[in-house]
Backbone as JSON, one array per atom type, in Angstrom:
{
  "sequence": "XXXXXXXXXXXXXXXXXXXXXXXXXXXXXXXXXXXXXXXXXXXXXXXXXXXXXXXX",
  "N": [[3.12, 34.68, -14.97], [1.89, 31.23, -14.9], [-0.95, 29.06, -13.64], [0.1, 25.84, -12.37], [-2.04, 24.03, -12.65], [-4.44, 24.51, -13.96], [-3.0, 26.24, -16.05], [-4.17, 29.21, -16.04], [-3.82, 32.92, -15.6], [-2.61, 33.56, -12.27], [-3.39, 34.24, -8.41], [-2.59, 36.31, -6.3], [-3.02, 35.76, -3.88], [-3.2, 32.95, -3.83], [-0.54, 32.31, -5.33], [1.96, 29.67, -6.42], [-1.0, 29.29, -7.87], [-3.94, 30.03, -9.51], [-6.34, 29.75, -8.07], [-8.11, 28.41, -5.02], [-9.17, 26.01, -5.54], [-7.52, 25.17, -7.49], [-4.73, 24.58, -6.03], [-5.76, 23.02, -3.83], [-5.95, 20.56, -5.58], [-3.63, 20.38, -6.33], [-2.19, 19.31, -3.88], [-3.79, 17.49, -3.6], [-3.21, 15.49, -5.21], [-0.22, 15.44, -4.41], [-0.76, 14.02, -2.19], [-1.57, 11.76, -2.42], [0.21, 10.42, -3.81], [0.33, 10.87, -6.49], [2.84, 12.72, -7.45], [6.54, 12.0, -7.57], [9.67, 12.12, -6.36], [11.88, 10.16, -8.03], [14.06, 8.13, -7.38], [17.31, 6.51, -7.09], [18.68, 4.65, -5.36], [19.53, 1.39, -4.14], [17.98, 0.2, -2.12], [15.6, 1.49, -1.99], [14.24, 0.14, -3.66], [11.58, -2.0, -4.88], [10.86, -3.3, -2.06], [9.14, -5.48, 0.23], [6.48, -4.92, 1.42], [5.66, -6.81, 3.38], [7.8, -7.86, 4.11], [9.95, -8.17, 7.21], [11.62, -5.99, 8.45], [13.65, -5.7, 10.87], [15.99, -6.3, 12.96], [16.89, -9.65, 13.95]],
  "CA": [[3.21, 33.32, -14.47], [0.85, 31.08, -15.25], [-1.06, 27.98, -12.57], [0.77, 24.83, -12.74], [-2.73, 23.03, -12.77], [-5.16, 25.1, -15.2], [-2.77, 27.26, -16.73], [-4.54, 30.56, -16.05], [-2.96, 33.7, -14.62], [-2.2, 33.25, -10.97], [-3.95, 35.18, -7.99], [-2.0, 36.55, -5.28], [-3.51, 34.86, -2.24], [-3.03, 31.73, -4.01], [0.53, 31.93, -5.99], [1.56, 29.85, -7.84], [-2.02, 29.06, -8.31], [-4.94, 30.76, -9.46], [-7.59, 29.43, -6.53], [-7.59, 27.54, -4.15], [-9.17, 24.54, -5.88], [-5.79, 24.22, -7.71], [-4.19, 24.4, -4.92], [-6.15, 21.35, -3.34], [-5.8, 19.69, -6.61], [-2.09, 19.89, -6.4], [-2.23, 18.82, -2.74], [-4.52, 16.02, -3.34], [-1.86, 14.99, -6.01], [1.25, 14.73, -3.28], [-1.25, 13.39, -1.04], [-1.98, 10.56, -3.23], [1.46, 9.75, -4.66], [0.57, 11.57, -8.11], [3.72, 13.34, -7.85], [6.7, 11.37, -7.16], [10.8, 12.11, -7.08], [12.84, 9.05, -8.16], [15.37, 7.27, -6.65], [18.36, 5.7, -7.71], [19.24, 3.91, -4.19], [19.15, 0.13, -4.05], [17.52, -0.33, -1.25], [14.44, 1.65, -2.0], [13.57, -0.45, -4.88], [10.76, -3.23, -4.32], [10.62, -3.51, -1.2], [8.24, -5.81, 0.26], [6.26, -4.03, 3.16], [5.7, -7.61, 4.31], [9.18, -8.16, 5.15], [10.35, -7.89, 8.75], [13.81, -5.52, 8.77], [13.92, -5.38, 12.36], [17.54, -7.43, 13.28], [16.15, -10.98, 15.22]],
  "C": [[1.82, 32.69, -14.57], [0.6, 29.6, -14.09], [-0.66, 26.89, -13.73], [-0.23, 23.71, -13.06], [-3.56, 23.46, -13.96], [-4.42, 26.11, -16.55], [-3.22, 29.07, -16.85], [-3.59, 31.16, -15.36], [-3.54, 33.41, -13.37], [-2.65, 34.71, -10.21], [-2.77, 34.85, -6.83], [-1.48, 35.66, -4.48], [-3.16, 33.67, -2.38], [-1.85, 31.09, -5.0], [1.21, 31.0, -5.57], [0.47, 29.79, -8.82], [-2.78, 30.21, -8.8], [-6.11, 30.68, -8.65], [-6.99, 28.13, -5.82], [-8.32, 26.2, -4.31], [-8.21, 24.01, -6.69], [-4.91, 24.2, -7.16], [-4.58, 23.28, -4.06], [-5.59, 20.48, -4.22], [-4.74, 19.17, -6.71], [-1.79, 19.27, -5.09], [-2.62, 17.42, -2.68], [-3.58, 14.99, -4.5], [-0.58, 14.52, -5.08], [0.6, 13.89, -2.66], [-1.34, 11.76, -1.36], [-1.29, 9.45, -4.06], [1.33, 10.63, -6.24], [1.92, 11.96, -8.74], [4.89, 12.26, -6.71], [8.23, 11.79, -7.63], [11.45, 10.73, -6.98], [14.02, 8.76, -7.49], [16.04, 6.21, -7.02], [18.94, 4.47, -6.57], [18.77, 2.45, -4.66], [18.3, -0.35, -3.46], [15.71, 0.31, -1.1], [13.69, 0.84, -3.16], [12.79, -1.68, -4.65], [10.89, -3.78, -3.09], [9.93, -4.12, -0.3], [8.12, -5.37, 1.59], [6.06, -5.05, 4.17], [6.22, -7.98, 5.54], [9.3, -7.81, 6.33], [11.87, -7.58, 8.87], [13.88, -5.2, 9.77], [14.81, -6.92, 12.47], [16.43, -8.35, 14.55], [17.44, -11.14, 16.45]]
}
């Protein structure tokens, strides 16, 4: 198995990684939006955060 960020073989302590700076790396990726699953819903689509959806 090889890390999902450098490609090298993968250490133990840190599978699927090989250290634990690709293990941040991939962290600081979710953290950041990098990685992102799609959505088909209507209602998540453009959304303006302006808006006010709280019922008046």
């Amino acid at each position: 198995m090889s890390c999902p960020i450098c490609q090298s073989e993968t250490h133990k302590a840190y599978r699927p990684f090989c250290s634990r700076r690709c293990a941040d790396v991939d962290l600081a990726r979710w953290m950041n939006g990098g990685y992102a699953v799609p959505s088909q819903r209507e209602e998540d689509q453009d959304v303006d955060p302006e808006q006010d959806l709280r019922p008046h």
